[in-house]
C-alpha positions in Angstrom: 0.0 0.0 0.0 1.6 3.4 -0.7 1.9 5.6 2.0 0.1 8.7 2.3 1.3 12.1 0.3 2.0 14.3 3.5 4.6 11.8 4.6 6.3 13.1 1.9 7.4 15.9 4.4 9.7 13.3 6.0 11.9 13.1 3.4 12.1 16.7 2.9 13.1 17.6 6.8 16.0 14.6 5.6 17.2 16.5 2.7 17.0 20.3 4.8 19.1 18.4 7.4 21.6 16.9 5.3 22.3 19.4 3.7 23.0 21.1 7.0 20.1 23.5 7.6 19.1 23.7 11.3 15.8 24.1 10.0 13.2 24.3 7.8 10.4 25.5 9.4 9.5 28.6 11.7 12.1 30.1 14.6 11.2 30.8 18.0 12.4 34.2 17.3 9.8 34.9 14.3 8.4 37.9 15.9 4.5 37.5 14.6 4.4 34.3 15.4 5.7 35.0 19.0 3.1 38.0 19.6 0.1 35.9 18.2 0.9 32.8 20.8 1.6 35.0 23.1 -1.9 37.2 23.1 -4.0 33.6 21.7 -2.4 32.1 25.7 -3.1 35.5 27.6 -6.8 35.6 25.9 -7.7 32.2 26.6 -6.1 32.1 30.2 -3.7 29.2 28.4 -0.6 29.6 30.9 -0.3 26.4 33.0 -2.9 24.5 30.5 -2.4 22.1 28.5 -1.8 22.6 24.1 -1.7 20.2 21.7 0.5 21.6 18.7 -0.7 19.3 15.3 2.6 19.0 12.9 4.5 20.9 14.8 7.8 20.5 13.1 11.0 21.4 14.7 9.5 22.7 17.8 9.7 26.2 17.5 6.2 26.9 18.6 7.1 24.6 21.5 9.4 27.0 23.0 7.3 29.9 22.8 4.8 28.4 24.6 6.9 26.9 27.2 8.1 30.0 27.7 4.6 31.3 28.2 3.6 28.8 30.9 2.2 26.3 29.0 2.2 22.6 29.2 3.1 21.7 25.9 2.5 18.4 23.3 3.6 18.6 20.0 2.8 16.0 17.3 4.3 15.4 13.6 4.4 12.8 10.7 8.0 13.0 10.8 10.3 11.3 13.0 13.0 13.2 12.0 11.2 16.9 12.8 10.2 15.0 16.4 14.2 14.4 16.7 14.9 18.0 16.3 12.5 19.0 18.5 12.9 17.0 21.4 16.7 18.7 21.3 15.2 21.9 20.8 12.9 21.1 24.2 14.7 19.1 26.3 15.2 22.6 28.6 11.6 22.6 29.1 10.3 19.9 31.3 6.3 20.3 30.5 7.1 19.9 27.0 6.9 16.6 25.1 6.8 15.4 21.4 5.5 12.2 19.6 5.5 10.7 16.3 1.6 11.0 15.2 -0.5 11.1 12.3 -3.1 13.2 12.7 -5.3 12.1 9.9 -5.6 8.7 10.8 -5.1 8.7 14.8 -6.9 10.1 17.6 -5.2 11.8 20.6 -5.5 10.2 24.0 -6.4 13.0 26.2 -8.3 15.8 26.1 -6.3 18.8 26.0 -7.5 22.9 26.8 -6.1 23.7 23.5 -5.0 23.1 20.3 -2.3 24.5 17.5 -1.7 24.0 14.0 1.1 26.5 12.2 1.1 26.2 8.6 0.2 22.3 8.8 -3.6 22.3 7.7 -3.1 23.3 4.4 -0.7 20.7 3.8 -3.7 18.1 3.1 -5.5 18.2 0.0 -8.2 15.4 -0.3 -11.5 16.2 1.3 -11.3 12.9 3.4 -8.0 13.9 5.1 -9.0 17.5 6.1 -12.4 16.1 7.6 -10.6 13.1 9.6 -7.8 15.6 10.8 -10.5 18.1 12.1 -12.3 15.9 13.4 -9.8 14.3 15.5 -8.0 17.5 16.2 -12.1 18.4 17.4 -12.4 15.5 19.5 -9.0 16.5 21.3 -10.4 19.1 22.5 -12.4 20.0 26.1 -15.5 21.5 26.0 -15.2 25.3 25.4 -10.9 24.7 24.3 -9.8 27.6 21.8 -7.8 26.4 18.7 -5.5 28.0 16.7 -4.7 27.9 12.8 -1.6 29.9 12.3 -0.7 31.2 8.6 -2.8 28.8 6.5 -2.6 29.3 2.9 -5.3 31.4 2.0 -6.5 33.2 -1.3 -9.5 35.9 -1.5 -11.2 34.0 -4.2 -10.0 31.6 -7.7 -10.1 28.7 -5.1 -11.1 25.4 -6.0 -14.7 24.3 -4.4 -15.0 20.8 -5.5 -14.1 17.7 -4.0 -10.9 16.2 -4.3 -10.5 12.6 -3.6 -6.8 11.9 -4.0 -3.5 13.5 -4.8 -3.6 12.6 -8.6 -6.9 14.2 -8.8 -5.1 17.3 -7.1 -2.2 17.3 -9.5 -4.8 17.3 -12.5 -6.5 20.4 -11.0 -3.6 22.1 -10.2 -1.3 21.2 -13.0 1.6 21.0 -9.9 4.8 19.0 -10.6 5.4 17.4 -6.9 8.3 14.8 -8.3 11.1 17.3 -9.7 13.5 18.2 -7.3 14.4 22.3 -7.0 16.9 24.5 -5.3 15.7 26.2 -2.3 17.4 28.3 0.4 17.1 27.6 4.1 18.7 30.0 6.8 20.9 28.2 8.7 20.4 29.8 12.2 23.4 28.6 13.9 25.9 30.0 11.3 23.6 33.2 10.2 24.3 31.9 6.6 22.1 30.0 3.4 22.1 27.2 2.4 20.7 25.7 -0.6 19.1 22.4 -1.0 17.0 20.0 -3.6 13.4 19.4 -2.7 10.3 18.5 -4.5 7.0 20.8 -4.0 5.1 19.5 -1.7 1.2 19.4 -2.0 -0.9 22.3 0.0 -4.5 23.4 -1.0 -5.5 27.0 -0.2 -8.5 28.2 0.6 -10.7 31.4 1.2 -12.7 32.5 4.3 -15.9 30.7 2.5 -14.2 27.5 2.5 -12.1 27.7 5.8 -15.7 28.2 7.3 -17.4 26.0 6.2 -15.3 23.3 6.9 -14.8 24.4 10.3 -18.5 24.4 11.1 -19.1 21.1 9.9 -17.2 19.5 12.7 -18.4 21.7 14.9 -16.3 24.3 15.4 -17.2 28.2 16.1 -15.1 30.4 13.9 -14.6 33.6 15.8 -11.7 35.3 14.2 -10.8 35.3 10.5 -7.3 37.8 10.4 -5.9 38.1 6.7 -1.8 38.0 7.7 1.3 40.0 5.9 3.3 38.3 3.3 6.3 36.9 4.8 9.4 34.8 4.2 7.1 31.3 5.4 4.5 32.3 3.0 2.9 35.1 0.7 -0.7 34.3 1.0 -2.0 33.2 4.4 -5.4 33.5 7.1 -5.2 32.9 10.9 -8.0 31.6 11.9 -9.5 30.8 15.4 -11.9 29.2 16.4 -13.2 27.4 19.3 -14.8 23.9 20.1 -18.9 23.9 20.6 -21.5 20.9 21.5 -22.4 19.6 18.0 
């Protein structure tokens, strides 16, 4: 059986980290992303609660929120990303990591919240963002704020159907995912770039019509729909928050 398309992100972290990146995803230090954990914690009354963070990389979102108070549990696809992290985190003893899919598994607790940077978009059949929402809903207390931080997002010219598998994705987009290209990565340690060969990885935008609805199916109450600033991690992108209610 072949394995799922967003696995694909394994590999890649591989390549970034071979080629001697220290990472390929965001740094504590990115100053939005810092300043919108930190007033999403204070508004919610987060410090000392538990978060769930859903493909959350290298851990930089980790920190942050250790840093805040939090009791932290990040989750990712990649085994490699997980490695990184738990490095990144081992100064932070309510922080812990774990291999997980979050399409196909469950988690087993309920947390007070949940986070997902930049990892939502990432899945592009219909099936996979309804079984990651759902589990991600069923994480969840009653009442438990969640987070979508700089999904890809486009005003309008998105596509509404339904897409049942990648190849049905790569026909509507016209997207080469197999050829490798050059891409820079800062490397934070040494301050310098360095290039690396990666294929383009699947990711299906949306706009606020579609993030909603999709939401409100499972059951969640969208209360806060902020359009971000173009940035190095990506040009088009929403926030979106939204909160857990009784179906």
């Amino acid at each position: 059986m072949n394995e799922p398309y967003y696995k694909a992100y394994e590999k890649r972290y591989q390549a970034v980290f071979s080629a001697g990146a220290e990472r390929w995803g965001h740094s504590p230090d990115d100053e939005v992303l810092y300043n919108t954990l930190k007033s999403w914690v204070e508004e919610n009354n987060l410090q000392g609660k538990s978060i769930i963070e859903y493909a959350c990389g290298e851990g930089a979102c980790g920190v942050i929120l250790s840093e805040l108070g939090c009791i932290y549990h990040g989750v990712d696809i990649s085994p490699s990303a997980i490695e990184k992290s738990k490095k990144l985190l081992q100064a932070y003893p309510n922080a812990t990591v774990d291999v997980f899919d979050m399409v196909k598994e469950s988690a087993a607790e309920k947390y007070d919240a949940a986070l997902d940077c930049m990892g939502f978009h990432m899945l592009v059949t219909d099936n996979d963002r309804n079984c990651y929402l759902k589990n991600a809903y069923d994480s969840l207390k009653e009442n438990a704020p969640m987070l979508f931080f700089r999904e890809s997002y486009r005003q309008n010219g998105t596509y509404q159907g339904v897409v049942h598998t990648l190849a049905e994705w790569e026909q509507i987009t016209g997207e080469d995912y197999k050829t490798l290209q050059l891409r820079q990565v800062r490397n934070s340690d040494e301050g310098g770039i360095v290039e690396v060969l990666v294929p383009l990885l699947p990711a299906r935008a949306k706009d606020k019509t579609g993030y909603v609805e999709e939401f409100e199916n499972i059951g969640f109450d969208v209360e806060k729909f902020i359009e971000m600033d173009s940035s190095t991690a990506i040009p088009h992108s929403a926030s979106i928050y939204v909160r857990k209610i009784k179906r």
